[in-house]
N, C-alpha and C positions, 0 to 999 in steps of 0.2 A: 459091846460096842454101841455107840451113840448114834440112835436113833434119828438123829439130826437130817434135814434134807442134804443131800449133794449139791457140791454146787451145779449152776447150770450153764451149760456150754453156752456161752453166751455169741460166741462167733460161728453158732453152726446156719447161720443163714447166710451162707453171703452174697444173694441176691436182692437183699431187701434192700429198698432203698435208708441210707443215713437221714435218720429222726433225730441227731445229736448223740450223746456219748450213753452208753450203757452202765446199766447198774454192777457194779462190781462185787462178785462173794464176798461177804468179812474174811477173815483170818478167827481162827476160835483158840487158839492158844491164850492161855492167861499167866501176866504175871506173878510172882511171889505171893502181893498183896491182891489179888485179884482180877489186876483192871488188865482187859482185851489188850492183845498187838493190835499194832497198826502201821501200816504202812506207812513211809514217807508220800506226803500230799501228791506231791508230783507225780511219782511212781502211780502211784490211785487212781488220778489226772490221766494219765496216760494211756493205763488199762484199758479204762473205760472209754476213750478215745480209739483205738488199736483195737477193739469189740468191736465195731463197729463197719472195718476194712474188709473186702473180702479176703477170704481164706488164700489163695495165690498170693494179695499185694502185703497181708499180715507176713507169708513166708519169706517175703523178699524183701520185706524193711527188715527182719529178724536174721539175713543171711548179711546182713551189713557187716561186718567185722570191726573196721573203727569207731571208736567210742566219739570221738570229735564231729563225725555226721552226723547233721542233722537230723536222719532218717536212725539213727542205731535204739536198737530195742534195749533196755536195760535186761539183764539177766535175772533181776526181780521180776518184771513184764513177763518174760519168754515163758519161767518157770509157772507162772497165773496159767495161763493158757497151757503149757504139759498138764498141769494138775485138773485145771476144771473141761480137758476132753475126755476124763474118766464117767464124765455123762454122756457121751456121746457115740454110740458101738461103732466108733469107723476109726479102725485102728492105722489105715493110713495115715489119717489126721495125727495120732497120737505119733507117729513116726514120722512123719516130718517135721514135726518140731521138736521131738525129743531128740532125732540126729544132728540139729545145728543145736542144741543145749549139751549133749554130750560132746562135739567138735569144740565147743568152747570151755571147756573143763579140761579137756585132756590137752589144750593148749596152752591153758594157765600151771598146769604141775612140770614138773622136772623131768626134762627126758631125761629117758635110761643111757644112750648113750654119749662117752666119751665123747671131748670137741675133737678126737682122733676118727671121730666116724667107722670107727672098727670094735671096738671092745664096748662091752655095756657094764654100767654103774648100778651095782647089785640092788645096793640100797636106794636107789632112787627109782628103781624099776618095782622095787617091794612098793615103795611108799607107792609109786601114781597107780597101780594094781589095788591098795589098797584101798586109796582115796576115791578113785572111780567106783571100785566094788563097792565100799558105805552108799557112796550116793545111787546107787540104783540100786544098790536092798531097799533103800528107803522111799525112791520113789516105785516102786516095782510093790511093797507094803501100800501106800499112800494112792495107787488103782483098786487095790483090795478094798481100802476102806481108810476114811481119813487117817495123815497120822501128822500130829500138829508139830514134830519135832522139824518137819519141812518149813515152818512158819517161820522161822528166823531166816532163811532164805530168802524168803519174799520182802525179806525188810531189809538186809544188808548179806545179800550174796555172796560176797568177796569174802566181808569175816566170818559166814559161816563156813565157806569153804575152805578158806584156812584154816578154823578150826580142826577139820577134819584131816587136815594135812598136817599140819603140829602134830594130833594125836598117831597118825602113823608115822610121821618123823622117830618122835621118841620112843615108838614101840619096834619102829626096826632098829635104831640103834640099839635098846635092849636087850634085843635078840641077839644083834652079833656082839654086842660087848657087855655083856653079862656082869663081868667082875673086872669091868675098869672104870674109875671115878671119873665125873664131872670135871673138868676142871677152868680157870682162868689162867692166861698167859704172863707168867708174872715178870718179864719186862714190857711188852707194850700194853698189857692191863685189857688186851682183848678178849674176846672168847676162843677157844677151840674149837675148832673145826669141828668137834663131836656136841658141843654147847649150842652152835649157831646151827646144828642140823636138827636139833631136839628143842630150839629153841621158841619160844611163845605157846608153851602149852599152858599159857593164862592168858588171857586175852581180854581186858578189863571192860570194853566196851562190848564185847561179844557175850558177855554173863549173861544167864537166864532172866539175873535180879535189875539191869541195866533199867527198866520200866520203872523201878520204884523208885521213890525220889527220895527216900533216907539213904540207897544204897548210892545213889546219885553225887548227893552229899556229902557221901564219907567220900567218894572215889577223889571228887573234887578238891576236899582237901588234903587228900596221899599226892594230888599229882602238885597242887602248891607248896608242898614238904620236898618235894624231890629236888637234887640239886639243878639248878637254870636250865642250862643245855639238854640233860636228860626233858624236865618239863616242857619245855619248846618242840623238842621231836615228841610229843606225847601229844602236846596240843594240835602241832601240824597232821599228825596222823587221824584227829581226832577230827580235822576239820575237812579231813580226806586228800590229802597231798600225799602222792606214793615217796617212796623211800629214791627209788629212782624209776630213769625210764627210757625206752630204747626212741622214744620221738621228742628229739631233738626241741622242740616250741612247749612243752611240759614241762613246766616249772615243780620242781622236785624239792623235797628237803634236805637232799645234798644240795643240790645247788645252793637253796638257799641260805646252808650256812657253812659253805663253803668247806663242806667235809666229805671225805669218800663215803659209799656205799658201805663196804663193811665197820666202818666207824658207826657211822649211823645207828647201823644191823646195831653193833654190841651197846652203845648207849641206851638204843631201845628196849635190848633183853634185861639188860642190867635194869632200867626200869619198871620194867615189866614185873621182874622178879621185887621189887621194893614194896608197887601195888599191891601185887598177892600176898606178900606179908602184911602189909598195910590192910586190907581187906577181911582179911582172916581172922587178925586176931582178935580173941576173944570168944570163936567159933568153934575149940576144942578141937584145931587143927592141926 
């Protein structure tokens, strides 16, 4: 294990008076060809801004729940501060912000139960068990002693937790259907229901390699090869526009092209899956 210092609790004083924004830990993960993560500026910006609040007013901009406030912590933020109170022995601390960072994880996965509010949805109660379990082995690892696979978190929260949800999508459908294929809907040309549940287990902007700029490159031009509509939902995704969204003022990529949500979904996957062939080859994949 690396000898490296810890980060240092940078908000364990919250009596001192504000000097301006504090110094923020790097990230030490590295990509392919070498060069350090790094956070988005803003994100960074912010940290070190949010260092600075006392401990009470840090928990109460971080209990915000809407992303559209002013005051909402991003989940790249919330996660800085879980990770770097592993310098600090006051495990209240570590619990209070790890319980609003787990309330907001288990809010984003799929409840288990039916819109019947009576019976529960096997596989989707597998996956958020699962998804939640990865990420606190990982953060539960990462108090132990650094563990830099958390570093993509700090940079784009969402896809890596999706990631982690794709990967237990596909591995409970696995489970339960062992020896039944894949398949596409061959009149509406959509996915199946077993397709869109397993579906993005590539995720081209969430790759390790996303930092280097040959791989940048090539992805750039797999997404100008794809046919128009699929590229446009790739760009919009790329530019951070959700697919949809339950707040009505959220301009979505259905909306804006005027297609439903599971339309969307399967031009996406269908894309998705074009990339990763695109990406690959040549890789003895």
């Amino acid at each position: 294990m690396s000898s490296a210092p810890e980060s240092v609790d940078i908000a364990q004083k919250p009596e001192a008076p504000s000097s301006g924004a504090a110094a923020v830990s790097p990230l030490r993960k590295r990509s392919l060809n070498g060069v350090p993560y790094e956070r988005a500026p803003e994100i960074e910006a912010l940290i070190a801004d949010l260092a600075v609040l006392p401990r009470d007013e840090l928990v109460a901009r971080a209990e915000i729940k809407k992303r559209s406030d002013p005051g909402y912590v991003p989940s790249e933020c919330l996660l800085y501060f879980v990770r770097a109170s592993r310098a600090d022995n006051n495990e209240r601390w570590f619990e209070r912000l790890y319980r609003i960072l787990a309330e907001r994880i288990l809010r984003s996965l799929p409840r288990a139960e039916h819109p019947d509010g009576k019976t529960e949805a096997l596989t989707r109660g597998v996956v958020r068990d699962k998804v939640f379990a990865r990420f606190t082995e990982l953060l539960a690892a990462d108090r132990a002693g650094y563990i830099d696979k958390l570093d993509f978190f700090e940079i784009r929260f969402d896809n890596a937790l999706a990631n982690l949800r794709r990967d237990a999508q596909t591995q409970a459908w696995r489970d339960e259907n062992r020896s039944k294929p894949l398949e596409y809907d061959e009149e509406s040309g959509e996915l199946s229901p077993e397709v869109e549940a397993a579906a993005g287990v590539h995720d081209p902007f969430a790759a390790s390699e996303f930092d280097d700029p040959a791989y940048r490159s090539r992805l750039d031009a797999a997404i100008e090869a794809l046919p128009t509509e699929q590229s446009r939902i790739i760009e919009m995704l790329r530019q951070g526009f959700p697919i949809d969204s339950k707040e009505p003022g959220v301009m979505t990529i259905a909306k804006a092209l005027g297609r439903s949500e599971k339309t969307i979904r399967t031009y996406r996957d269908k894309a998705f899956a074009a990339l990763r062939s695109a990406m690959t080859e040549g890789d003895g994949q």
